[in-house]
PQR file of N, CA, C, O and H, with PARSE charges and radii, in Angstrom:
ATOM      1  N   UNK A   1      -1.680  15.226  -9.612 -0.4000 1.5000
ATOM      2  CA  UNK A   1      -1.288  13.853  -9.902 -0.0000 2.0000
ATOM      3  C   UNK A   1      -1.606  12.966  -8.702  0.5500 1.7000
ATOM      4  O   UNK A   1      -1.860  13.299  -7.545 -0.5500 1.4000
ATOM      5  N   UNK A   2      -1.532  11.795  -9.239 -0.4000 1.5000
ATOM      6  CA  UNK A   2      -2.458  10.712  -7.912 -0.0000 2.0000
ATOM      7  C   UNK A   2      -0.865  10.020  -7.505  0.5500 1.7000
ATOM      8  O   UNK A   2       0.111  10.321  -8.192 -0.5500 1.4000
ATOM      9  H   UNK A   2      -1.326  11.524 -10.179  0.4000 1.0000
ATOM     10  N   UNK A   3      -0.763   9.231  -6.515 -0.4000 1.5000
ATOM     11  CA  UNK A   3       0.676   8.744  -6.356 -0.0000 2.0000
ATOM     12  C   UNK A   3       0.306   7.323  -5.910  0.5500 1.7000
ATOM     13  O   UNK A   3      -0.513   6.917  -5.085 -0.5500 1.4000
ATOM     14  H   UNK A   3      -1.555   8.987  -5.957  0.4000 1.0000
ATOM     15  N   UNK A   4       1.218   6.664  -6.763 -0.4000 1.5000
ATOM     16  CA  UNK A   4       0.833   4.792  -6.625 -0.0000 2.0000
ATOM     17  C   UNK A   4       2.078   4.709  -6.261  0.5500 1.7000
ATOM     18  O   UNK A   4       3.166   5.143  -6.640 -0.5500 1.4000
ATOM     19  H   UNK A   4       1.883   6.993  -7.434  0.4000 1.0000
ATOM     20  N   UNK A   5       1.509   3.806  -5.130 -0.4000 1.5000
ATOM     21  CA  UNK A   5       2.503   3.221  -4.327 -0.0000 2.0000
ATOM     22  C   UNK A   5       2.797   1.464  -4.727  0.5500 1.7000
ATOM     23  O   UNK A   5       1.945   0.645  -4.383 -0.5500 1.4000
ATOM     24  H   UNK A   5       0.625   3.454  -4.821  0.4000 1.0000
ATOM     25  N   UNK A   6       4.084   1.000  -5.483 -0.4000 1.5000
ATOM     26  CA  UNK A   6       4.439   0.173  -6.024 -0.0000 2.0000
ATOM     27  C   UNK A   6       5.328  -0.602  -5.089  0.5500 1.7000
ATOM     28  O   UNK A   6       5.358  -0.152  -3.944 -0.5500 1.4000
ATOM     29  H   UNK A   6       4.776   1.665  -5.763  0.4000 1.0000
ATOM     30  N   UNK A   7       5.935  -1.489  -5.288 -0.4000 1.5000
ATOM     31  CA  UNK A   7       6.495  -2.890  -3.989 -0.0000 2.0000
ATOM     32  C   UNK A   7       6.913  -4.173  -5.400  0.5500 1.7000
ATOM     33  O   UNK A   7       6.664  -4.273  -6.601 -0.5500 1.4000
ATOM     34  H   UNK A   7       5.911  -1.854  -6.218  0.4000 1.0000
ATOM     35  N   UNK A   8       7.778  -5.084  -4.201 -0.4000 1.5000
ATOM     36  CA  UNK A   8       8.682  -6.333  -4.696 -0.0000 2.0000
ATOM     37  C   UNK A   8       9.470  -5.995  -5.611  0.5500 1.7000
ATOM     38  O   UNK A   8       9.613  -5.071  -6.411 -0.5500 1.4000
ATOM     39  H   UNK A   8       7.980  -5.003  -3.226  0.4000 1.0000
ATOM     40  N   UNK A   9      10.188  -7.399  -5.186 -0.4000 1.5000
ATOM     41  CA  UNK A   9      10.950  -7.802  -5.859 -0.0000 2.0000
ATOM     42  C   UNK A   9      11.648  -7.124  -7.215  0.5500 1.7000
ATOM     43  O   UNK A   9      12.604  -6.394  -7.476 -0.5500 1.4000
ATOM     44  H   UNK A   9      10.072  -8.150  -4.536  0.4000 1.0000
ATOM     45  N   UNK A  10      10.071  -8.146  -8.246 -0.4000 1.5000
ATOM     46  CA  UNK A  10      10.389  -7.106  -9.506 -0.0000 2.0000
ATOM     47  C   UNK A  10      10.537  -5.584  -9.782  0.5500 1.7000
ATOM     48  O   UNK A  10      11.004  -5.137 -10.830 -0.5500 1.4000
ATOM     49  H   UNK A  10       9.294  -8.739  -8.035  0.4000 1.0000
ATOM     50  N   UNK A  11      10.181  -4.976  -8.942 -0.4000 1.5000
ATOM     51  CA  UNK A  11      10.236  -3.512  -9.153 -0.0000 2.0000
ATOM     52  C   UNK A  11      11.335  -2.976  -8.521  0.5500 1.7000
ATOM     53  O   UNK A  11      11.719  -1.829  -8.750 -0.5500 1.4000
ATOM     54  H   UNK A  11       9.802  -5.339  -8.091  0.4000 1.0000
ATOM     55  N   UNK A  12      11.899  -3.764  -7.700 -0.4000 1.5000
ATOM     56  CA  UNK A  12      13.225  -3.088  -7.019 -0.0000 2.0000
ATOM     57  C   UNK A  12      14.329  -3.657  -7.544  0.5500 1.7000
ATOM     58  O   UNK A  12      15.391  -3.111  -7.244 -0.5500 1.4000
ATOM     59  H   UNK A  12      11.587  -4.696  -7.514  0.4000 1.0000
ATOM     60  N   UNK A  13      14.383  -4.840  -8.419 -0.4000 1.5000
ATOM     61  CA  UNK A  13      15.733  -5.362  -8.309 -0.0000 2.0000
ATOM     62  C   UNK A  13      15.630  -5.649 -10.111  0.5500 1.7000
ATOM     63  O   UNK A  13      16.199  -6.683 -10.462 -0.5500 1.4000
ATOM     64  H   UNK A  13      13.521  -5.284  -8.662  0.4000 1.0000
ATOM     65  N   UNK A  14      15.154  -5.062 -10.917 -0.4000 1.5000
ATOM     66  CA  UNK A  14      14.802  -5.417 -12.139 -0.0000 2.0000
ATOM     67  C   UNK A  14      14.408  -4.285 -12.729  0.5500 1.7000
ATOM     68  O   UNK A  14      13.198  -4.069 -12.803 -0.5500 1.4000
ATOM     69  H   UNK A  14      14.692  -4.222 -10.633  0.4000 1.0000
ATOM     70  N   UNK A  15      15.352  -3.337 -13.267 -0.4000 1.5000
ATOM     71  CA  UNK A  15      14.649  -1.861 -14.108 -0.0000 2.0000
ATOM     72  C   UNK A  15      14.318  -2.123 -15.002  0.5500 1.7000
ATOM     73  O   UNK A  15      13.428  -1.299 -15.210 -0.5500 1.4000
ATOM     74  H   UNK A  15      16.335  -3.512 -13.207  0.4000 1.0000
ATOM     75  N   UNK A  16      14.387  -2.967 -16.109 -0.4000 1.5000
ATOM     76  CA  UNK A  16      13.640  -2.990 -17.293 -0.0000 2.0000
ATOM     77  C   UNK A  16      12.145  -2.987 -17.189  0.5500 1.7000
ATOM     78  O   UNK A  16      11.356  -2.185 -17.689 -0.5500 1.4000
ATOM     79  H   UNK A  16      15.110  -3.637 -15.940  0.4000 1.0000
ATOM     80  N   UNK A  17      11.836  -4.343 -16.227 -0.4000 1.5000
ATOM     81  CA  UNK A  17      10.498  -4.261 -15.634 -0.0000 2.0000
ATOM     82  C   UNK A  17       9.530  -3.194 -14.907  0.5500 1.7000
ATOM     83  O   UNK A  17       8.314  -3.037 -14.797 -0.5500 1.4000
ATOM     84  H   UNK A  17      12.477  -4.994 -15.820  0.4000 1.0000
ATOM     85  N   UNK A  18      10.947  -2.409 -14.378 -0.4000 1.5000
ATOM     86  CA  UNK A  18       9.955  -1.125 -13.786 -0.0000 2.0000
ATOM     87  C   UNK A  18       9.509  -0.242 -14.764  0.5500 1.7000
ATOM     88  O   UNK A  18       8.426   0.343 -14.753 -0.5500 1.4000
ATOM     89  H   UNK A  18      11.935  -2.537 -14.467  0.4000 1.0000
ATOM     90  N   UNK A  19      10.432  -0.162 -15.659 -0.4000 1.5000
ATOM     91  CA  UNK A  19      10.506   1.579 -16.537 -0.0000 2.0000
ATOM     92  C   UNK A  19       9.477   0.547 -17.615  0.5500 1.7000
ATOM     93  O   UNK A  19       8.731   1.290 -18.252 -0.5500 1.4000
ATOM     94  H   UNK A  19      11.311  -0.638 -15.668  0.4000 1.0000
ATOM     95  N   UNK A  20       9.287  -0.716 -17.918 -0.4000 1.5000
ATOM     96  CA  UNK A  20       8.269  -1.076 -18.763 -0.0000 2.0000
ATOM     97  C   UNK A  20       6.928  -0.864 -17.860  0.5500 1.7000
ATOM     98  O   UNK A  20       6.048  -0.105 -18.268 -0.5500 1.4000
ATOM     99  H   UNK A  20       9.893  -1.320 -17.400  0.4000 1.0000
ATOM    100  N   UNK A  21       6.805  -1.519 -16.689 -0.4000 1.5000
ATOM    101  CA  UNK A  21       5.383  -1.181 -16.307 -0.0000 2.0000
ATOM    102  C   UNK A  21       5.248   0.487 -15.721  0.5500 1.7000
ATOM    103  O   UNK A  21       4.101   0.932 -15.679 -0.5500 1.4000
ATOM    104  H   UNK A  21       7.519  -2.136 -16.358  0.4000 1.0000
ATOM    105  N   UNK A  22       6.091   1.166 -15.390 -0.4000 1.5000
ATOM    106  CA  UNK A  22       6.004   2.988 -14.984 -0.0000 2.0000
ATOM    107  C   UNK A  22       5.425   3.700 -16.237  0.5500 1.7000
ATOM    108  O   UNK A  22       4.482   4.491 -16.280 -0.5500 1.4000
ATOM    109  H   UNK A  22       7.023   0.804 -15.424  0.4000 1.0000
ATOM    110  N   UNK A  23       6.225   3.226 -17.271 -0.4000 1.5000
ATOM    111  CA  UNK A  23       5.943   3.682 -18.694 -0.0000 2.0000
ATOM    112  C   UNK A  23       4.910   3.111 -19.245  0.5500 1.7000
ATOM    113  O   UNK A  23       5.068   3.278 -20.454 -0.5500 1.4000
ATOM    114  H   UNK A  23       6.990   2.583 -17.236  0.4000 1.0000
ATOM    115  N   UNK A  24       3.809   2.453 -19.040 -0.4000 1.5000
ATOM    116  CA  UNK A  24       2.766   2.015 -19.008 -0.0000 2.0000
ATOM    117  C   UNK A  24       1.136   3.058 -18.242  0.5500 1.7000
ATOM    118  O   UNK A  24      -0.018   3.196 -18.647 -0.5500 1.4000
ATOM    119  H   UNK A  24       3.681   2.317 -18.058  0.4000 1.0000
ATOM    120  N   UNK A  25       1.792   3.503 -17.182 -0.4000 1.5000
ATOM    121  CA  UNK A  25       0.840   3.822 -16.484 -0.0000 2.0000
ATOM    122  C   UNK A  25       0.420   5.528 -17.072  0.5500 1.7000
ATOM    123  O   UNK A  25       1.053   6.322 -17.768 -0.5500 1.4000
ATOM    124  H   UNK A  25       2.729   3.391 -16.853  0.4000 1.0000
ATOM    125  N   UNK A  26      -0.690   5.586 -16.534 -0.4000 1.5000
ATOM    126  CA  UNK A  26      -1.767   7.327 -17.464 -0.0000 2.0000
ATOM    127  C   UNK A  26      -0.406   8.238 -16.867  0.5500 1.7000
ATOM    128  O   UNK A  26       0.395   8.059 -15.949 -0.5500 1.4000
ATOM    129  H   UNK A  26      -1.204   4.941 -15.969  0.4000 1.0000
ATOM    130  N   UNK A  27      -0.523   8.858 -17.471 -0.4000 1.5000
ATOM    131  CA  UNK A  27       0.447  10.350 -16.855 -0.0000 2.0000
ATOM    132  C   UNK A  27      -0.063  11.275 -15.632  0.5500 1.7000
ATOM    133  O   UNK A  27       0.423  12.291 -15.136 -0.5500 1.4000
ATOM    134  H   UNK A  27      -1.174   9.003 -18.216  0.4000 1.0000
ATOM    135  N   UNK A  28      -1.071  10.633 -15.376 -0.4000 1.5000
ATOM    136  CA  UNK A  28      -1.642  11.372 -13.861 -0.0000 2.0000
ATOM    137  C   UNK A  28      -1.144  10.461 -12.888  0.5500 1.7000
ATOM    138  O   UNK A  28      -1.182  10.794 -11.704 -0.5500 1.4000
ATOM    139  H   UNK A  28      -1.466   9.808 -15.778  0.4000 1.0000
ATOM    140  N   UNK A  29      -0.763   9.547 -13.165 -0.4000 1.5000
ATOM    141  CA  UNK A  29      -0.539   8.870 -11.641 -0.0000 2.0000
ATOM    142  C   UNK A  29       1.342   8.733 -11.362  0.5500 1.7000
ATOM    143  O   UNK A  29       2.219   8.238 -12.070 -0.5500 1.4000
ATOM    144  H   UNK A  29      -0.732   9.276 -14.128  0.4000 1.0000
ATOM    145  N   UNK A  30       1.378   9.196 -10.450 -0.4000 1.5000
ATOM    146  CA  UNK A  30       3.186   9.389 -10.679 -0.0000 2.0000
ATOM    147  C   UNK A  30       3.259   7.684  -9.363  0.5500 1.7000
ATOM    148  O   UNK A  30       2.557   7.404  -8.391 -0.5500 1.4000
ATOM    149  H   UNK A  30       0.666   9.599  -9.875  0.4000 1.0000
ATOM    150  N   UNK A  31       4.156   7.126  -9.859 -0.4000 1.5000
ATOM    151  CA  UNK A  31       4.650   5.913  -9.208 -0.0000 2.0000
ATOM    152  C   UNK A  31       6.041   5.813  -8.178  0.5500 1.7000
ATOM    153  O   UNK A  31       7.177   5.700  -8.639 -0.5500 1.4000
ATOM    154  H   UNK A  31       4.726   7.354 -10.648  0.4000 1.0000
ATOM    155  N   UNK A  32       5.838   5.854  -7.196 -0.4000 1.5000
ATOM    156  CA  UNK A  32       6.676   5.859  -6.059 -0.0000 2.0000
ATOM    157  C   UNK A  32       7.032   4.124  -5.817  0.5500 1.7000
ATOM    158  O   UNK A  32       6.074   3.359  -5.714 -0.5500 1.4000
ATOM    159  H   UNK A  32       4.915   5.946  -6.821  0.4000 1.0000
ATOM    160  N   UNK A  33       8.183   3.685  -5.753 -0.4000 1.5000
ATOM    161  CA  UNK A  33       8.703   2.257  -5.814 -0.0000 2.0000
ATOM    162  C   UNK A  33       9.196   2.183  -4.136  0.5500 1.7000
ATOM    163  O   UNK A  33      10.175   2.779  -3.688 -0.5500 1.4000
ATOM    164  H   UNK A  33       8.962   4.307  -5.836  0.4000 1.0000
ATOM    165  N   UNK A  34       8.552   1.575  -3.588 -0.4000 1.5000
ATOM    166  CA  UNK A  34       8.984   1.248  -1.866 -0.0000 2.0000
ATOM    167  C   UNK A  34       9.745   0.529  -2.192  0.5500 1.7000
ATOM    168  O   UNK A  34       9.652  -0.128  -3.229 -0.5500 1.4000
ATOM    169  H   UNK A  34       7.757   1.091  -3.952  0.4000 1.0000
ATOM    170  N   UNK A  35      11.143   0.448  -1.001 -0.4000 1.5000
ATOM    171  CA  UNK A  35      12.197  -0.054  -1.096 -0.0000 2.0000
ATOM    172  C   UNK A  35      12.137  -1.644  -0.118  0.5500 1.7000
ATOM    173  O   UNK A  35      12.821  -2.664  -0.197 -0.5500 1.4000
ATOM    174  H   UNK A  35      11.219   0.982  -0.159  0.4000 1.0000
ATOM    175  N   UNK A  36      10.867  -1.214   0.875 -0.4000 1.5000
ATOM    176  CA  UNK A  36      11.128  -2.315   1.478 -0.0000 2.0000
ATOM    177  C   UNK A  36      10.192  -3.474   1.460  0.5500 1.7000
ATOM    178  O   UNK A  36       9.045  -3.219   1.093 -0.5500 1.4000
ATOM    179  H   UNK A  36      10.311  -0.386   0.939  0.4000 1.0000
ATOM    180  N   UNK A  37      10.494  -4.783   1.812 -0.4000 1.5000
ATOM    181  CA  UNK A  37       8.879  -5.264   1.267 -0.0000 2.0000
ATOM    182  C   UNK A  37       7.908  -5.620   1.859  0.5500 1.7000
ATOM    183  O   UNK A  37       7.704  -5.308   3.032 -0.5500 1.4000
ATOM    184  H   UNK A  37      11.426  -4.989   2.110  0.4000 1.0000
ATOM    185  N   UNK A  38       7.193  -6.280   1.219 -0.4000 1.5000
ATOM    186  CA  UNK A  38       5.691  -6.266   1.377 -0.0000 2.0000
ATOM    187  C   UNK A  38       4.972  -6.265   3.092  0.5500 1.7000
ATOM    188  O   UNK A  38       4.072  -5.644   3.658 -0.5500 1.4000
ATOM    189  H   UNK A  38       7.359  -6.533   0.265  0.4000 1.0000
ATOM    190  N   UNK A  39       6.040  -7.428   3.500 -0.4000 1.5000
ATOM    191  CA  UNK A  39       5.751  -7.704   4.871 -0.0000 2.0000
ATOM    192  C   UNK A  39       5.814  -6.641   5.670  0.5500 1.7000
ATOM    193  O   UNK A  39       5.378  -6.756   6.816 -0.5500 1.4000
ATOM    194  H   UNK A  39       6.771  -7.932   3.041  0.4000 1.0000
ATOM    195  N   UNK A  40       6.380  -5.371   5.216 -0.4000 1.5000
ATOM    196  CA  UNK A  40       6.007  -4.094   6.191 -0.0000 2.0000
ATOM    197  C   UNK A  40       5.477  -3.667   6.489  0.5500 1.7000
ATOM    198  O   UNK A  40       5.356  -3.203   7.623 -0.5500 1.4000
ATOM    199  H   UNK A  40       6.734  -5.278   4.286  0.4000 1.0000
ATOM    200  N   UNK A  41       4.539  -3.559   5.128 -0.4000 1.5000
ATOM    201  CA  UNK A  41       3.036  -3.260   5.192 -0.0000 2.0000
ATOM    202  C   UNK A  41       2.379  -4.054   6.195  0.5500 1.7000
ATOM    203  O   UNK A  41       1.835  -3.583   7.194 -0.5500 1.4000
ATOM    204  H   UNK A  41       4.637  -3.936   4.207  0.4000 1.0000
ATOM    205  N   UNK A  42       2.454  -5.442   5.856 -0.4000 1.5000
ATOM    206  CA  UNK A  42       1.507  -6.099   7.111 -0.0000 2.0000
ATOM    207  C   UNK A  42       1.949  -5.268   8.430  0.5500 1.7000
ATOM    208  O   UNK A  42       1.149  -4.666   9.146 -0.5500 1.4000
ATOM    209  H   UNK A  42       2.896  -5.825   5.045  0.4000 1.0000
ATOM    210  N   UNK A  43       3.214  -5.323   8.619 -0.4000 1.5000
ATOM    211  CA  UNK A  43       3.670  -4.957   9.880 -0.0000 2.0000
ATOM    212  C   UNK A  43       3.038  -3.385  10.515  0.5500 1.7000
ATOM    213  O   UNK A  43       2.764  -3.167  11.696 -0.5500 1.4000
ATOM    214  H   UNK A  43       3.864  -5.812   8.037  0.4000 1.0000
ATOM    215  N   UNK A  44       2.953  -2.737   9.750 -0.4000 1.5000
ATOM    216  CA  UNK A  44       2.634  -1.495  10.155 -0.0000 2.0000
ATOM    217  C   UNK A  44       0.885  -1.724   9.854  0.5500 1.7000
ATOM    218  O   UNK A  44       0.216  -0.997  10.589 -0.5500 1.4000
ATOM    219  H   UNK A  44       3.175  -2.913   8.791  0.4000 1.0000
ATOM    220  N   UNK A  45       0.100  -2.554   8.960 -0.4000 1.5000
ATOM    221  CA  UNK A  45      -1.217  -2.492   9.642 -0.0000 2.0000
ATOM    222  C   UNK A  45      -1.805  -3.232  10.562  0.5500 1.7000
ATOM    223  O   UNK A  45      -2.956  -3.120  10.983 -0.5500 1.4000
ATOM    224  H   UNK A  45       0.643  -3.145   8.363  0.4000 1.0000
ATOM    225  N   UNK A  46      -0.654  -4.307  10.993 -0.4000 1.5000
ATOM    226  CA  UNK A  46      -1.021  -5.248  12.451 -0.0000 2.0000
ATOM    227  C   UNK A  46      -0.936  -4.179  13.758  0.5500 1.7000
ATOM    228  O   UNK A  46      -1.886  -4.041  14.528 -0.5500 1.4000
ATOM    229  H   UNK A  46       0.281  -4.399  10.651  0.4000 1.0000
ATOM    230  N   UNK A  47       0.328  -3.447  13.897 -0.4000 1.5000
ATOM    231  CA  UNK A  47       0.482  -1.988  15.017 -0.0000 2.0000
ATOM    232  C   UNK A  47      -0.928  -1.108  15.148  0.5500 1.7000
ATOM    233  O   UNK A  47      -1.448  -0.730  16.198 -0.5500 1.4000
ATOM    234  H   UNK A  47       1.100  -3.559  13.272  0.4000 1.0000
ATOM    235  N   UNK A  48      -1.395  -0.891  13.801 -0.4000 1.5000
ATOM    236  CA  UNK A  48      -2.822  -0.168  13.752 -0.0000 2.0000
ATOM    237  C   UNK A  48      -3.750  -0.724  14.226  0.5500 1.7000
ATOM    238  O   UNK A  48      -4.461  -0.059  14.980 -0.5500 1.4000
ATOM    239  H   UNK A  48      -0.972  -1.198  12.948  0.4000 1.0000
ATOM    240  N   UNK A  49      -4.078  -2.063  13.984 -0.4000 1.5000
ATOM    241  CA  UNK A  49      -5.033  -2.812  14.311 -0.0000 2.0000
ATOM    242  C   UNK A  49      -4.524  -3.090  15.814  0.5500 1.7000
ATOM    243  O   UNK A  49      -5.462  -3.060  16.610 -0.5500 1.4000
ATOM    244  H   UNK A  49      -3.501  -2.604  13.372  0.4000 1.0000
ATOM    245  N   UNK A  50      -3.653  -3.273  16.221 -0.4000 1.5000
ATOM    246  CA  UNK A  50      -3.594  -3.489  17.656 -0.0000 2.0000
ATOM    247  C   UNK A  50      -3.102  -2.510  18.456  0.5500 1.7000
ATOM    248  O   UNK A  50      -2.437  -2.770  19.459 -0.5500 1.4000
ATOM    249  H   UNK A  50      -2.891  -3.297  15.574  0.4000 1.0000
ATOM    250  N   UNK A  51      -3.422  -1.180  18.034 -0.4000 1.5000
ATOM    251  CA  UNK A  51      -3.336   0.355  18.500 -0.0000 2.0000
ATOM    252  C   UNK A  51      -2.246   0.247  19.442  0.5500 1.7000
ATOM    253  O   UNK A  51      -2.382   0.012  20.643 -0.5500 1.4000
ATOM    254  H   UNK A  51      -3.962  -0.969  17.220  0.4000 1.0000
ATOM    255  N   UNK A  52      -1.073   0.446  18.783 -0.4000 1.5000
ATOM    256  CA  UNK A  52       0.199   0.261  19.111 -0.0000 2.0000
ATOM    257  C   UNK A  52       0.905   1.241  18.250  0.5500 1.7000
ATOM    258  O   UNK A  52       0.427   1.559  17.161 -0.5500 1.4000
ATOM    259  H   UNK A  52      -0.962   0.637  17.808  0.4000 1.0000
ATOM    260  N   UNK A  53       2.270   1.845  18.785 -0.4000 1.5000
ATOM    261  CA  UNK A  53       2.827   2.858  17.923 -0.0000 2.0000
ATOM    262  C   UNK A  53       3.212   1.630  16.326  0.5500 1.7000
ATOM    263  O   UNK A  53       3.151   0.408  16.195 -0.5500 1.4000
ATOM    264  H   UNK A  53       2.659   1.586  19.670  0.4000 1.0000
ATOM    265  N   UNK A  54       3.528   2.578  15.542 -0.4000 1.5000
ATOM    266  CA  UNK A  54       4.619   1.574  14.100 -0.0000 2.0000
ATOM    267  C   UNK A  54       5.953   1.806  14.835  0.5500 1.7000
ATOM    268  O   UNK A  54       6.500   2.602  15.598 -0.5500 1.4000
ATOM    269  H   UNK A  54       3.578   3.571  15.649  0.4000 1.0000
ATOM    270  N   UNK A  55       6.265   0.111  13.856 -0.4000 1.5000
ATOM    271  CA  UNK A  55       7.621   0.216  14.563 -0.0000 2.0000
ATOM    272  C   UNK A  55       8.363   0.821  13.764  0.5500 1.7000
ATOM    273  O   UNK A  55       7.749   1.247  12.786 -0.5500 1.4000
ATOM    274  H   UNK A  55       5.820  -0.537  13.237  0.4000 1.0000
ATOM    275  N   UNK A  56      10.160   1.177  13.789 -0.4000 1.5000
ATOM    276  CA  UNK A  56      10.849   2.387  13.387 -0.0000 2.0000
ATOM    277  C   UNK A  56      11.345   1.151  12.443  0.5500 1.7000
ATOM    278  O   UNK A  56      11.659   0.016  12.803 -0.5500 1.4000
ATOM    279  H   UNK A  56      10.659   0.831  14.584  0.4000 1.0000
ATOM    280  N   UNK A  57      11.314   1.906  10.655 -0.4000 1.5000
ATOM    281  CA  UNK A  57      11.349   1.288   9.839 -0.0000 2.0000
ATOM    282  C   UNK A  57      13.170   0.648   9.736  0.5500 1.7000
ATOM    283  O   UNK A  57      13.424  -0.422   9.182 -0.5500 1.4000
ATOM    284  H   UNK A  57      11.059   2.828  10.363  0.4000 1.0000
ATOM    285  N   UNK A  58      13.994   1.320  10.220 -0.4000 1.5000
ATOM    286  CA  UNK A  58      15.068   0.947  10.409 -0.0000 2.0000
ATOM    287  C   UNK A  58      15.512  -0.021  11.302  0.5500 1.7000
ATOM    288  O   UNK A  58      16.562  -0.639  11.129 -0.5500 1.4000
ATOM    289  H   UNK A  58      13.788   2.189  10.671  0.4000 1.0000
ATOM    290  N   UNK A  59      14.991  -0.136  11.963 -0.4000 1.5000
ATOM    291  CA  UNK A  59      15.216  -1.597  12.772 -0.0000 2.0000
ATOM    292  C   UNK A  59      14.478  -2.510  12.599  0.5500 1.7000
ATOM    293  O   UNK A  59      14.819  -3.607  13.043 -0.5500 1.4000
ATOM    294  H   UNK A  59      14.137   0.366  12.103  0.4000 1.0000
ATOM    295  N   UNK A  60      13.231  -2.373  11.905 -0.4000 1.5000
ATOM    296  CA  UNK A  60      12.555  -3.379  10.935 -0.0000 2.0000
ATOM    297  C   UNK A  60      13.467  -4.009  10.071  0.5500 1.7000
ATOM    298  O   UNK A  60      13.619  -5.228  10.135 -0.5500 1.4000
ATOM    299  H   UNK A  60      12.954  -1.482  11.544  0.4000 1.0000
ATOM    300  N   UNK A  61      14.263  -3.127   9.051 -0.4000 1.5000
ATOM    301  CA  UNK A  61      14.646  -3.589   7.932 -0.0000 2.0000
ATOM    302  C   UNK A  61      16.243  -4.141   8.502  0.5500 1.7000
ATOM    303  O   UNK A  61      16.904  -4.896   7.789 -0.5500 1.4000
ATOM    304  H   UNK A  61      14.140  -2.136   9.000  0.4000 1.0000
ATOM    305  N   UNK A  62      16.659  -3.759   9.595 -0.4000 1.5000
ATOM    306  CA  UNK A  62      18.085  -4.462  10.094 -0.0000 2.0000
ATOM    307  C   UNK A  62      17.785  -5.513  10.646  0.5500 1.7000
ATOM    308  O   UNK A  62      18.770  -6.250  10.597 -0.5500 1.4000
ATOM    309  H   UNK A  62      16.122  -3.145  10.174  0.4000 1.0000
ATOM    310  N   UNK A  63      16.914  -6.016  11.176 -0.4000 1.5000
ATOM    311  CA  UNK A  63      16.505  -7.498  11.307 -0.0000 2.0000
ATOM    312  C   UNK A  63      16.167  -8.067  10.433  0.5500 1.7000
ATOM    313  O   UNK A  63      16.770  -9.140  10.443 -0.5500 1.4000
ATOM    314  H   UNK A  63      16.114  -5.418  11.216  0.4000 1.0000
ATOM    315  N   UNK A  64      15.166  -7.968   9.168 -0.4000 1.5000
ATOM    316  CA  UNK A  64      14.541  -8.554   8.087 -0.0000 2.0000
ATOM    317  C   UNK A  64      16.018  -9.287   7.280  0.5500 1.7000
ATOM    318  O   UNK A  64      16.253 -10.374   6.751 -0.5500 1.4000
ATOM    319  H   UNK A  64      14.675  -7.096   9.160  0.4000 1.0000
ATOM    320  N   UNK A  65      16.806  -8.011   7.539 -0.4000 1.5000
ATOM    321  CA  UNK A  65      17.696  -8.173   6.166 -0.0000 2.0000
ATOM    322  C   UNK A  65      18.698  -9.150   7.311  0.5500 1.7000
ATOM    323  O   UNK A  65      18.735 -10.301   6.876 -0.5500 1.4000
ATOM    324  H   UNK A  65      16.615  -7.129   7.969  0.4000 1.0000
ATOM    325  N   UNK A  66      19.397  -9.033   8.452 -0.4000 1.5000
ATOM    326  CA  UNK A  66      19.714 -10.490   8.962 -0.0000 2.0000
ATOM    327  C   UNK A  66      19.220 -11.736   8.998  0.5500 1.7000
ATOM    328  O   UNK A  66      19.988 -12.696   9.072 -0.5500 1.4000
ATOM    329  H   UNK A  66      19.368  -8.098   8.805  0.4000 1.0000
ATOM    330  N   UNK A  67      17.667 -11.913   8.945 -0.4000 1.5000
ATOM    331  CA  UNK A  67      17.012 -12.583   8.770 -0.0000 2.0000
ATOM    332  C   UNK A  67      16.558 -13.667   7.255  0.5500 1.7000
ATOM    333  O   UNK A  67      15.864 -14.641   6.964 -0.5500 1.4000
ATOM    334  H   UNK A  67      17.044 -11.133   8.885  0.4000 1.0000
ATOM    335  N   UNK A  68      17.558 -12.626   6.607 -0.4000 1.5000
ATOM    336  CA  UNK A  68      17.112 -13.119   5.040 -0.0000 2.0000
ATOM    337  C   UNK A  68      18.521 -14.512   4.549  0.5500 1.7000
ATOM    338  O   UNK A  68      18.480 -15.072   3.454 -0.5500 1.4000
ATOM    339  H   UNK A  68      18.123 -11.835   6.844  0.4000 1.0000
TER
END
């Protein structure tokens, strides 16, 4: 099985929407729902690009979420 990596909003805070678009997808691809969002991603491929460790996703998300 292939593994899709899924994000936002709608997919985290809205199950109808998930289990409608999960239940949508081929049966080879199993769908993993990230909890945190999108901007992490940037965050962890700006560290790459500027060959720097990633930062520790937990103190990412304890600032984000004060921040919100």
């Amino acid at each position: 099985a292939t593994e899709v990596i899924l994000g936002g909003s709608l997919l985290t805070q809205c199950t109808p929407f998930r289990e409608m678009l999960t239940g949508q997808l081929d049966k080879k691809l199993h769908p993993y729902i990230i909890e945190q969002p999108q901007i992490w991603g940037a965050c962890l491929r700006c560290a790459a690009l500027a060959n720097v460790p990633a930062p520790d996703v937990q103190n990412f998300m304890k600032q984000y979420i004060q921040e919100d």
